[in-house]
C-alpha positions in Angstrom: -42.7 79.7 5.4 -45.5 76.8 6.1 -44.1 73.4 5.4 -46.6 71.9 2.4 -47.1 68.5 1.1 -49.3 67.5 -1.6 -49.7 63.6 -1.4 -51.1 62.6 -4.7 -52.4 59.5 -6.7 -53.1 57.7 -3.4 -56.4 55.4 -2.7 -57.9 57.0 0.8 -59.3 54.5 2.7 -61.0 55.7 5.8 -63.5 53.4 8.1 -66.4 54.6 5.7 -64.8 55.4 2.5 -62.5 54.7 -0.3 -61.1 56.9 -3.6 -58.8 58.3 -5.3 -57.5 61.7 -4.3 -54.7 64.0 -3.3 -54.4 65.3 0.1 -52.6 69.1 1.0 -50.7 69.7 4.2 -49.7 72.8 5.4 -48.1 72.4 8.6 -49.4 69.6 11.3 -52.5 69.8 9.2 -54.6 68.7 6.5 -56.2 71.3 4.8 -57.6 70.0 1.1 -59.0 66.7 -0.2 -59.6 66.4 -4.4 -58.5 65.6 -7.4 -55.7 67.0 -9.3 -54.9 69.7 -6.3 -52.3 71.4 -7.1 -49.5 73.8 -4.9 -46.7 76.5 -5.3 -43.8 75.4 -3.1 -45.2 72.2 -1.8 -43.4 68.9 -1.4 -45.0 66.4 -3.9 -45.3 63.0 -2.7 -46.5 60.1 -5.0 -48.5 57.4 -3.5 -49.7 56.1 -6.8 -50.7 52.5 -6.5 -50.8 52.5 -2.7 -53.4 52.8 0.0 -53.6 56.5 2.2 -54.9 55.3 5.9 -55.1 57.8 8.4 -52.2 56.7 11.1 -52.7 53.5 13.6 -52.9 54.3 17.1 -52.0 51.8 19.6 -54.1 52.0 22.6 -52.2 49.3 24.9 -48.1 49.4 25.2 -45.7 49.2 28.2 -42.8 50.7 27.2 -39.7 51.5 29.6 -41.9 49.3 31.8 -40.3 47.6 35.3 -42.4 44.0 36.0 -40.8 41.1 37.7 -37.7 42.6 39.0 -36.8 43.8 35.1 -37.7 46.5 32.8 -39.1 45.9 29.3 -36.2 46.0 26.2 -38.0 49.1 24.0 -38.0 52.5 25.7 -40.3 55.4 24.6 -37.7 55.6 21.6 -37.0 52.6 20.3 -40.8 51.3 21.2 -42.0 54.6 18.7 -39.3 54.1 15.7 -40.9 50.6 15.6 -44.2 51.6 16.3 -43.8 54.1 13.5 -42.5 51.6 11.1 -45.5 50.0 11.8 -48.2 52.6 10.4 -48.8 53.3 14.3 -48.3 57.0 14.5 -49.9 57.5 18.3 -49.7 55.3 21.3 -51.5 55.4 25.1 -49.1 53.6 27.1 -50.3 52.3 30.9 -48.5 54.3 33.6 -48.2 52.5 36.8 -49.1 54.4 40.1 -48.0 52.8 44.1 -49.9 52.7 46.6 -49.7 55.6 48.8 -48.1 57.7 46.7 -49.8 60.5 44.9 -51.0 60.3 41.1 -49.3 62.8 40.1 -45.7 61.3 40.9 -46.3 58.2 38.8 -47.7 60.5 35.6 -44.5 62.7 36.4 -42.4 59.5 36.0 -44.0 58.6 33.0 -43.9 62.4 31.4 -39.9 61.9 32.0 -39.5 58.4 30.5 -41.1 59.5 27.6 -39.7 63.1 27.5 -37.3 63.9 24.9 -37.8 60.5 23.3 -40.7 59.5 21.5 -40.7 59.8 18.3 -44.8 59.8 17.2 -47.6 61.0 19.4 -48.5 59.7 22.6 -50.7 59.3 25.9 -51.2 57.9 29.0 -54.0 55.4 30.7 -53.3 55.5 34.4 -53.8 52.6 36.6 -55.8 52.5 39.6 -54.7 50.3 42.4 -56.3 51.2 45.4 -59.4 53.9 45.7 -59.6 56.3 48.6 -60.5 60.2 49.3 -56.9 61.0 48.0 -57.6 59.2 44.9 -60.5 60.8 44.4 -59.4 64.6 45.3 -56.9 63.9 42.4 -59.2 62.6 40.1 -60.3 65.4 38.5 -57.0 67.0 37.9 -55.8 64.1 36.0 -58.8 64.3 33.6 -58.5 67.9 33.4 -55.3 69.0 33.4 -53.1 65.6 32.2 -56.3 65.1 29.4 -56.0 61.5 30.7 -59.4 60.2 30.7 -59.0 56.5 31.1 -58.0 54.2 33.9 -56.7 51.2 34.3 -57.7 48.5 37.0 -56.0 44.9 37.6 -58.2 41.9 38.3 -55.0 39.5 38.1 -51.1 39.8 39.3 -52.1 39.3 43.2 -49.8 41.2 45.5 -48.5 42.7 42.7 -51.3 44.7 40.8 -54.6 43.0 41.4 -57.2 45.4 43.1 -60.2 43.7 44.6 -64.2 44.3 43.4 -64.8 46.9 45.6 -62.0 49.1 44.1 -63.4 48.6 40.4 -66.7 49.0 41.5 -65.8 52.5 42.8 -63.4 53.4 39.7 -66.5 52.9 37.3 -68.9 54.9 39.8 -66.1 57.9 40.1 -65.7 57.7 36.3 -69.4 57.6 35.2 -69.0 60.9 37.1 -65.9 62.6 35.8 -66.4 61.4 31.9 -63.4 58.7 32.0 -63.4 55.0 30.6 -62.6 52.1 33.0 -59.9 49.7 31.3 -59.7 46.2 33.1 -57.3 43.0 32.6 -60.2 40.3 33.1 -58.6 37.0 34.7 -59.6 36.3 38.2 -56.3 36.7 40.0 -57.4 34.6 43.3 -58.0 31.2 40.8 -54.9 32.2 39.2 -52.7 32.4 42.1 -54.5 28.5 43.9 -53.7 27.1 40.0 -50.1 28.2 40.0 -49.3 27.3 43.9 -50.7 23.9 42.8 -48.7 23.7 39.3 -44.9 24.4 41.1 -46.1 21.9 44.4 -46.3 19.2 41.8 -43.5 20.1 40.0 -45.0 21.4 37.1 -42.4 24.6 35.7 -42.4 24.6 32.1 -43.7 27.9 30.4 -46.9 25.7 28.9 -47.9 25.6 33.0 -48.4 29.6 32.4 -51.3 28.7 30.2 -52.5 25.9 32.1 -52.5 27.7 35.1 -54.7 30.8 33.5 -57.2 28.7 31.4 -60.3 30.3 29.7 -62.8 30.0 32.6 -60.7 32.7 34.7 -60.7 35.2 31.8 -64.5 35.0 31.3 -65.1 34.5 34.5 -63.6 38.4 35.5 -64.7 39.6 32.2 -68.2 38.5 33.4 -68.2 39.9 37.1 -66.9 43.4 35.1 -69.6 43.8 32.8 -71.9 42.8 36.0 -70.3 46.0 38.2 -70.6 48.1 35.2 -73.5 47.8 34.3 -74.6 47.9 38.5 -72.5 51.6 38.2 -74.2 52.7 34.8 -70.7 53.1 33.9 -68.5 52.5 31.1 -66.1 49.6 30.5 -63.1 48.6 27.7 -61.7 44.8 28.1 -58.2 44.8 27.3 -56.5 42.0 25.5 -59.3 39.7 25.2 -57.8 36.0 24.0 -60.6 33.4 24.2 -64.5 32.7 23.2 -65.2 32.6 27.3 -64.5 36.5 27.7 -66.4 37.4 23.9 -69.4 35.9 24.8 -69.6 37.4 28.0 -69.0 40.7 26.3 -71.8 40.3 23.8 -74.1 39.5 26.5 -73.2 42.6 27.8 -74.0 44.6 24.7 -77.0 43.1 23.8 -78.3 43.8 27.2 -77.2 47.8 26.6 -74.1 47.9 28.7 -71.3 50.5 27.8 -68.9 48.2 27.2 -65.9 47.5 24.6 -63.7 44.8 23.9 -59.8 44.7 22.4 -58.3 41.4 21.6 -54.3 41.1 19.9 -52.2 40.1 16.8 -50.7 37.2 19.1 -54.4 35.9 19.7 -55.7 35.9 16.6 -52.5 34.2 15.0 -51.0 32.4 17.3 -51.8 29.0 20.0 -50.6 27.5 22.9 -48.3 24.7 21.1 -46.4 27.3 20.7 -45.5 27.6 24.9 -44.6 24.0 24.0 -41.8 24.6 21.9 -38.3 22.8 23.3 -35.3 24.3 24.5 -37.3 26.8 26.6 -38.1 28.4 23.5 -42.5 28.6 24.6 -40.6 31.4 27.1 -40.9 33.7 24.3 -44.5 33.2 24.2 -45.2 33.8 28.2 -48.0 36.9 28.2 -51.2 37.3 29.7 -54.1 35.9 29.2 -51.7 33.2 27.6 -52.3 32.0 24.2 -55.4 30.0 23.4 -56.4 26.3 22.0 -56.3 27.3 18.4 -60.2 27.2 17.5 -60.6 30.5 20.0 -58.8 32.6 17.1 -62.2 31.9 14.5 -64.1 33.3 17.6 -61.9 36.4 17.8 -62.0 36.8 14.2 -65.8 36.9 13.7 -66.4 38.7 16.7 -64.6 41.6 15.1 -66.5 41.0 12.2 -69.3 41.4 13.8 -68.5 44.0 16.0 -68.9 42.5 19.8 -65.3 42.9 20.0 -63.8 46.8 18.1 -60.1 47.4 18.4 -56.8 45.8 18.2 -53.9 46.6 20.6 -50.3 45.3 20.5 -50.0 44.9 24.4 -46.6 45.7 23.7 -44.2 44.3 26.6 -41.0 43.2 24.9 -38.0 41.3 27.5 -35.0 39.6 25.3 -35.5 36.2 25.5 -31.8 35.7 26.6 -31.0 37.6 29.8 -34.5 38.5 30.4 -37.5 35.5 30.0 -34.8 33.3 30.5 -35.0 33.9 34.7 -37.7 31.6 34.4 -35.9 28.7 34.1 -37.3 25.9 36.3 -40.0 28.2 37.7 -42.6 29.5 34.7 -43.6 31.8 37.3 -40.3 34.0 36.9 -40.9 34.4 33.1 -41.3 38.5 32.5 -45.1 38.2 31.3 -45.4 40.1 28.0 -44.1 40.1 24.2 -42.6 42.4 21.5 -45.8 43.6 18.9 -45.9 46.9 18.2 -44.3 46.7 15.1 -46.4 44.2 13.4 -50.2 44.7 14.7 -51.0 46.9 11.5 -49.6 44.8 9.0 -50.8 41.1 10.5 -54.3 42.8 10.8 -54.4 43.8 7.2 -52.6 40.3 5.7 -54.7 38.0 7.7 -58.2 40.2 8.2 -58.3 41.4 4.5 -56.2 40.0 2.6 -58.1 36.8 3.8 -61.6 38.3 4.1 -62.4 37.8 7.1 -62.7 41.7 7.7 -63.6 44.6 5.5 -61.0 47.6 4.7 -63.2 49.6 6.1 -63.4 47.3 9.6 -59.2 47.4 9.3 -59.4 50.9 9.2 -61.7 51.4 12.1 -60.1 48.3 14.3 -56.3 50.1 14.4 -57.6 54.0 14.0 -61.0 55.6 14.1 -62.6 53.6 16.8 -59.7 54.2 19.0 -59.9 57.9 18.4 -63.2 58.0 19.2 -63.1 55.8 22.4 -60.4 57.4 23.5 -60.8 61.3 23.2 -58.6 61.7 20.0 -61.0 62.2 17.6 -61.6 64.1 15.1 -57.9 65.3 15.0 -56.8 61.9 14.4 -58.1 58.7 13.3 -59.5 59.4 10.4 -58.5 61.6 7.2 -60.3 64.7 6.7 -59.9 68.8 6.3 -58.5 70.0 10.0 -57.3 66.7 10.9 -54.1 66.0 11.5 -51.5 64.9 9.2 -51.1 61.7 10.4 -51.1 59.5 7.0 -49.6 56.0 6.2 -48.7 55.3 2.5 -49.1 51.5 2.6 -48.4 48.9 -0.6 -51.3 46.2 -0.2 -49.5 44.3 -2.2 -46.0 44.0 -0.6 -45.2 40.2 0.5 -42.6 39.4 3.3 -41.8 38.0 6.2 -41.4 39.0 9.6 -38.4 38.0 11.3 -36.3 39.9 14.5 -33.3 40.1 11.4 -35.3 42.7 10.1 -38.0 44.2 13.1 -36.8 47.5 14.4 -37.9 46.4 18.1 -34.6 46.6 20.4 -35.9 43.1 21.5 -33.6 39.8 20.7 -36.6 37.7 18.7 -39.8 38.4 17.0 -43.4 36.6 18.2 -44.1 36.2 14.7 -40.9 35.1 13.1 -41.4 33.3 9.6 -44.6 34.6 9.4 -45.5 35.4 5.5 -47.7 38.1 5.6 -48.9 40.4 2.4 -49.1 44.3 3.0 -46.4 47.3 3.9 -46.4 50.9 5.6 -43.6 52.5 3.3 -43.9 56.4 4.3 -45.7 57.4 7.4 -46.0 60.9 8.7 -47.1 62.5 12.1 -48.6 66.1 11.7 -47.0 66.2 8.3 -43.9 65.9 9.0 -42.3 62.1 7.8 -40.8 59.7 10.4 -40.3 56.9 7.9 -40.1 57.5 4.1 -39.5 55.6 1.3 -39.0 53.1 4.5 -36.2 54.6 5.9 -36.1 56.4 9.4 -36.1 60.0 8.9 -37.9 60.8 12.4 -36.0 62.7 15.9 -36.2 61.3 19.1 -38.8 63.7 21.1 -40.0 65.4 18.0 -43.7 62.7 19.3 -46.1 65.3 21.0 -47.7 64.2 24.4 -51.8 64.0 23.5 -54.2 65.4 25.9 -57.7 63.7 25.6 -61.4 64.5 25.9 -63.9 63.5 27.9 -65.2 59.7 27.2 -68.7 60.2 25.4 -67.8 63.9 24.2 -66.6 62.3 20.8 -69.0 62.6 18.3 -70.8 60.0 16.1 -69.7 57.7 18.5 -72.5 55.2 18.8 -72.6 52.1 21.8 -73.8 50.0 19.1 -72.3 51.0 16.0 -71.2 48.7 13.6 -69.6 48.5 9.8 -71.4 47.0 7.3 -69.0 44.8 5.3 
């Protein structure tokens, strides 16, 4: 017998629309929109008084990640539950490849870290550290048989990830030719490395020193020679994590010129600032990620920019280490401080309280920030990122009007604090569903461990209505 669900007396808000109606599922799939639907034998689910979105998809975590001689806290299950509690119901998560070795070893890794454990949908970007006629060969196997169509290139972490021009020049020339989006981390890695020598020689260790040892000019700087390359390749380009007005303006340069490019910035850099890597006792170790957090006033230019659309999705950058046991190893060397922070959970709801709520974004723009315009980016759309007939059931019932507070006592993160603790924020998933069937309802946890589908993706470009210069109105 088809599973049915009839959601009814919800308010569907999709990146172009908002009313009243109920939505049938039969199976992973939706399969009417109206009013009053009615159906034999199906499940009835009231939403009455809340807000339908179609589900969040994340398009930048490390889960089960190794960096600096540790592996992050949340696994492909735990990272999901929380993701799912959330409103995320898809991820991409960055797989790592080595030098030498094959492509297809690293995406096998990452196919058995995640196997049997997610618990919403998922996908891969693949880094690219080093491009040669091997790389290449592979290439179009990845795209075509993994359905991963997006790559990954470092322009920071010397000796670790970094990969020099010539290697990202060649990534965006490959993947203006095989249909794939080039992802970079924008921070010159060369500065970066003279800064930090210079910061420990004087005896400068405390986690503040990450920051002041990766300032602004570094991220705009790469974010600049990027756009530069790509638009030299007549390629395509997405900015990950983008934290500060140095790398937004050089973005919207970009775009205004007619380069294919796209930006993502963060929850943590549109809420939070670099007093908080001052905080005593060690305590600015929670807040060690890269690009670090900004001199407040950058978070207004983050803000507008996404208003405006120079800047069009948010991702958690989800890299969670316990703060005891973990970021602790940094102790008297801010150099040793696992780089990243625990956000999956709370990049829905910190968008909504302080974008909407606030009016500083539309519900429309929320909707196509976290969903549709990753979809479309990134080869998932129209099955998800949106709510309509053949879609799938990917839905968040969400109260708008739920106030709280975010705190680690409470976060369903297998990490030992929370970035945003004491944070009062106004909005709440309370049932969220992945093709139909519920992983959390009536907030509870009702989800299985590897029940999360692995997501192969089109072509970049083959999405439709996907337009370089499309933007909301508000």
């Amino acid at each position: 017998m088809t599973r049915k669900k009839l959601i009814k007396n919800g308010i569907i808000v999709t990146a172009s629309d908002l009313y009243e109606a109920d939505i049938l599922i039969e199976g992973e799939t939706i399969t009417a929109i109206g009013k009053n639907l009615s159906s034999q034998d199906a499940e009835i689910v009231d939403a009455k008084g809340n807000y339908v979105f179609p589900g969040a998809i994340d398009p930048h975590t490390h889960l089960d990640m190794p960096f600096g001689g540790t592996v992050t806290k949340d696994d492909f299950e735990s990272g999901t539950m929380a993701a799912a509690f959330g409103g995320t119901t898809s991820i991409i998560d960055f797989c790592l490849t080595q030098k030498g070795k094959p492509l297809k070893e690293a995406i096998k890794t990452w196919h058995n870290k995640s196997k049997d454990k997610a618990v919403i949908d998922y996908s891969f970007h693949l880094m690219i550290g080093e491009i040669n006629e091997e790389v290449l060969a592979e290439l179009p196997n990845v795209i075509d048989e993994e359905g991963i169509t997006s790559f990954k290139v470092f322009m920071a972490y010397k000796n670790v990830f970094q990969a020099d021009d010539a290697t990202l020049f060649r990534t965006l020339i490959a993947a203006k030719d095989l249909g794939a989006l080039v992802m970079v981390h924008a921070e010159n890695g060369d500065v970066i490395d003279y800064l930090t020598k210079e910061a420990l020689e004087n005896g400068n260790t405390d986690p503040v020193y990450h920051a002041l040892t990766r300032p602004p000019e570094v991220e705009g700087e790469a974010t600049g020679r990027a756009a530069q390359l790509t638009s030299l390749a007549n390629s395509q380009l997405y900015v990950v994590h983008v934290s500060c007005a140095d790398a937004v303006e050089k973005i919207a340069e970009a775009r205004n010129k007619g380069v294919d490019i796209w930006g993502e910035t963060c929850p943590q850099y549109l809420t939070l600032d670099i007093t908080d890597l001052e905080k005593p006792d060690f305590e600015g170790a929670k807040y060690v990620w890269s690009p670090p957090l900004r001199e407040k006033w950058h978070q207004e230019v983050l803000w507008n920019a996404l208003k405006s659309g120079q800047l069009q999705t948010l991702g958690s950058d989800q890299c969670s280490f316990d703060f005891q046991g973990q970021k602790d190893l940094g102790k008297g060397d801010f150099t040793k401080i696992p780089n990243g922070g625990p956000m999956i959970e709370d990049r829905v709801s910190v968008l909504f309280s302080e974008g909407v709520k606030k009016g500083k974004i539309s519900i429309h723009q929320f909707v196509d920030i976290v969903s549709t315009r990753v979809a479309k980016l990134f080869g998932m759309f129209p099955k998800k990122g949106t709510i309509a007939v053949g879609a799938d059931a990917d839905l968040v019932i969400f109260d708008p009007n739920k106030e709280r507070v975010i705190s680690a006592s409470t976060h369903h993160m297998a990490v030992d604090y929370n970035a945003f603790e004491g944070m009062k924020i106004t909005g709440e998933p309370v049932s969220v569903l992945v093709r139909g069937e519920f992983v959390v309802q009536d907030k509870q946890f009702v989800g299985k461990a590897g029940s999360g589908q692995y997501v192969k993706r089109a072509k970049y470009g083959t999405t439709k209505l996907l337009k370089q210069n499309e933007t909301l109105s508000i």
